[in-house]
C-alpha positions as CSV (number, residue, x, y, z in Angstrom):
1,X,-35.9,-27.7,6.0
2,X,-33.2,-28.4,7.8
3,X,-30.8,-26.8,5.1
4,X,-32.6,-23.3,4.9
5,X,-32.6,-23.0,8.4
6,X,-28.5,-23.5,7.9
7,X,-28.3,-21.1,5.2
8,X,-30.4,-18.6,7.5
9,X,-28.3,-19.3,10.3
10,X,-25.0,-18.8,8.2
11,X,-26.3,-15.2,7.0
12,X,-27.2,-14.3,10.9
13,X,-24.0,-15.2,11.8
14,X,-22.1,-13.1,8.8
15,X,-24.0,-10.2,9.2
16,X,-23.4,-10.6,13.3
17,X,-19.7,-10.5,12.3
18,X,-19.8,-7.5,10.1
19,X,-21.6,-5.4,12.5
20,X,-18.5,-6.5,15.0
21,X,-16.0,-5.2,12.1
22,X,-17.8,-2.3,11.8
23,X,-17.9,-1.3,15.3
24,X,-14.3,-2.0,16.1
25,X,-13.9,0.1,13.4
């Protein structure tokens, strides 16, 4: 459980920091 929660938390966290690129873009 504990590991899919990581994995989910990891993707949240990518796609957070993407948005950021794109915006400072």
């Amino acid at each position: 459980m504990s590991r899919t929660v990581n994995k989910f938390a990891i993707l949240l966290a990518l796609l957070m920091i993407v948005e950021l690129s794109t915006c400072a873009l």
